[in-house]
N, C-alpha and C positions, 0 to 999 in steps of 0.2 A: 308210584311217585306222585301222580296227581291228589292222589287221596292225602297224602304230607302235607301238600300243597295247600288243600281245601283246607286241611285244618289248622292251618294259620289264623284265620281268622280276619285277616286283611285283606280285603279283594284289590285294592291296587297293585301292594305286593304281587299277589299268587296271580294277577294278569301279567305283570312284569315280567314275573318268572316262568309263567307256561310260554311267553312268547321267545325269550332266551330258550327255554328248553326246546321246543320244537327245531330252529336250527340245527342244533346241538346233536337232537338226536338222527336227524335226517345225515347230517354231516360221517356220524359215527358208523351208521348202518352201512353208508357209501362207501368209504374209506375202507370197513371188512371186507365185503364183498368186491370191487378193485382190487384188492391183496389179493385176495384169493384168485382172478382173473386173472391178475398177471403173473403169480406165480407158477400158475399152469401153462401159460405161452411161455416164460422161460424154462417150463420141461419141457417141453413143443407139443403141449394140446393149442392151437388157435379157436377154440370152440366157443367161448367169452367173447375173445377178441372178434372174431367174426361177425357176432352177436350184435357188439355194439356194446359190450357191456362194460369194456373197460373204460366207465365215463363216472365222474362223481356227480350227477346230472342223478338226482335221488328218484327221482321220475321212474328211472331204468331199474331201479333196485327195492321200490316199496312193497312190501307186500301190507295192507292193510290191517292185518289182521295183528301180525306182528308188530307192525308201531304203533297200533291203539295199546296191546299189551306193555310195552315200552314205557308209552305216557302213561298211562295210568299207573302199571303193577311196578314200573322201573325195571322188567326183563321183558326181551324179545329179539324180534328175527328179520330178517329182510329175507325177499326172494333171494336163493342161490344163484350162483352165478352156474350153466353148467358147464360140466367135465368131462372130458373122454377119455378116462384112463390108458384106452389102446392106445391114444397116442403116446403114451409116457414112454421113454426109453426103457426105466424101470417102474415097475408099475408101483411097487410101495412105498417107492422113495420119494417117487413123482406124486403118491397121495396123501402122503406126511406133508410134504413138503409146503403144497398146495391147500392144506388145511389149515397149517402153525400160521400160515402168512398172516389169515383174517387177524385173529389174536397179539400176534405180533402192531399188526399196523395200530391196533386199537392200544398197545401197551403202549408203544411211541408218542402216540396223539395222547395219551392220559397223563405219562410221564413230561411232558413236553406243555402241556395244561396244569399240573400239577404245582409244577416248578411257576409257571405266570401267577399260579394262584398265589401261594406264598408268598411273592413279591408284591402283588395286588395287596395283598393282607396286611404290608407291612406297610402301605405307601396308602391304606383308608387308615389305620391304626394309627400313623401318622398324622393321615390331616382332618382326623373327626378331633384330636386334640387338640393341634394347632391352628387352623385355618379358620377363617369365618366364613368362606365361601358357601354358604349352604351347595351352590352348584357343585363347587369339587368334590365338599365328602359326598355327598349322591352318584357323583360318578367313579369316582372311587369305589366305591361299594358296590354300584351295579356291575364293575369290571372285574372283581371280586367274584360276584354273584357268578357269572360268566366263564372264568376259570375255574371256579371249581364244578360246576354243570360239567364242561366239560370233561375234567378229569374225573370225576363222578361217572360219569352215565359210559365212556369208553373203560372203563375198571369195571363196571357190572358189566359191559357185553363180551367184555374180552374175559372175563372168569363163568360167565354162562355159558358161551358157547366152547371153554376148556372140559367141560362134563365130560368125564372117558364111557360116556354112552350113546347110543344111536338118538339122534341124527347126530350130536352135536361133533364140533372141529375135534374134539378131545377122541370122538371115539375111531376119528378116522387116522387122528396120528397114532392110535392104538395099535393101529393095522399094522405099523412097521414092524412091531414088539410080539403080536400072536401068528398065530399058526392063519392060516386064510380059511381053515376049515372052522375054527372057534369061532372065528371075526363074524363069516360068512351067518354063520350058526343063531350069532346074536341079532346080526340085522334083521331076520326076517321078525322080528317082534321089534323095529323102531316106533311103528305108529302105535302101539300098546305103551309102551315105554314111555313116548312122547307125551301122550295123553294123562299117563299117572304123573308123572315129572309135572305138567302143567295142574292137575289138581292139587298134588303135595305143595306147590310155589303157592297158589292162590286160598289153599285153606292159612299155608302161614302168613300172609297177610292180611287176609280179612281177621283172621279168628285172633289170631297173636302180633299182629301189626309189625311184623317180621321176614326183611328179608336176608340170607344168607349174601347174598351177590351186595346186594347194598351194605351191609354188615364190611363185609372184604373190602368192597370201595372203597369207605369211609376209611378205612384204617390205611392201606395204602396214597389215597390222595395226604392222610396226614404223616403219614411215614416222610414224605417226600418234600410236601410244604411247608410244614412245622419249622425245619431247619433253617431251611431256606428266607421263612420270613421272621427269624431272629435276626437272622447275619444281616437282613438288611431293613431290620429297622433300626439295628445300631448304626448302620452306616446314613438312615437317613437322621436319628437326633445326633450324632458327631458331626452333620454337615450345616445345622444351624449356627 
């Protein structure tokens, strides 16, 4: 993502935008992993909860490695939150369960960013033609900028970490659907797995300027927005 950035070619811009983006993405990482904490204490693991970890306090949840990934490449990871599946009443339902959350919370916050976006779009679209304010349409447009970051960067972490492979959320709501001896089978080759999955991401974006996650985002944030900011930028020129 950063590398997008740079190649803007406007350094006011792309400082604007990395400094919107860093919230953004701190916010998104938090908000998974919180999901995923708490939906483990409503199976009855307190193991998070204990922890401290059910806090959007991004402090509790950076893993560094993973948000430089993030900012730069536009995919990555926050520290997990952990789990102890013994506590689960049932253990595959309670580890489905506790997986789909992270993704979930990030589809809400994207859908829910999505939808402001549109609206944002249709109310700069508005007043870059009407207005003289140089102030409004700038902020009009940074607030723009801002919604869709948002709905942006939660649409790639919530179809990243959908992957039905080890480590990711995807391959543990898998576990409801296999047998625990496949499941079992395939995990013990996650950090193999992880490490390819992370070379395939990073050759298609140096070498092809290509991300699959970012690809999905983009089409979902417009799936969503698009309509959205017709309907109301008819209602804002009918209000003139």
């Amino acid at each position: 993502m950063l590398l997008t950035l740079l190649s803007g070619g406007n350094l006011k811009n792309t400082v604007i935008s990395l400094l919107i983006s860093l919230p953004v993405i701190l916010f998104a990482l938090s908000v998974h992993e919180v999901a995923h904490g708490f939906a483990a204490y409503k199976c009855g693991d307190r193991t998070a909860y204990n922890l401290g970890r059910l806090t959007l306090n991004p402090l509790k949840h950076l893993d560094p490695m993973g948000f430089l990934c993030m900012l730069v490449f536009g995919f990555g990871w926050a520290k997990p939150v952990p789990v102890n599946t013994r506590n689960f009443e049932n253990h595959k339902r309670g580890m489905a369960i506790t997986a789909a959350a992270g993704p979930a919370a990030n589809l809400v916050i994207g859908t829910v960013s999505a939808v402001l976006y549109g609206i944002c779009l249709a109310w700069y679209s508005f007043v870059f033609f009407s207005a003289e304010s140089e102030f409004l349409i700038m902020l009009a447009y940074w607030c723009t900028q801002l919604c869709f970051m948002s709905a942006f960067l939660n649409f790639v972490y919530m179809v990243f970490n959908l992957i039905p492979i080890p480590p990711f959320d995807g391959s543990r709501i898998a576990l409801a659907f296999l047998p625990e001896r496949t499941y079992f089978g395939i995990m013990k080759y996650e950090r193999q797995i992880m490490l390819g999955l992370l070379v395939v991401l990073l050759v298609l974006s140096y070498a092809f300027d290509f991300s699959p996650f970012g690809f999905l985002a983009e089409r979902l944030t417009d799936l969503i927005s698009r309509p959205i900011a017709e309907l109301f930028l008819r209602l804002f020129v009918k209000g003139l």
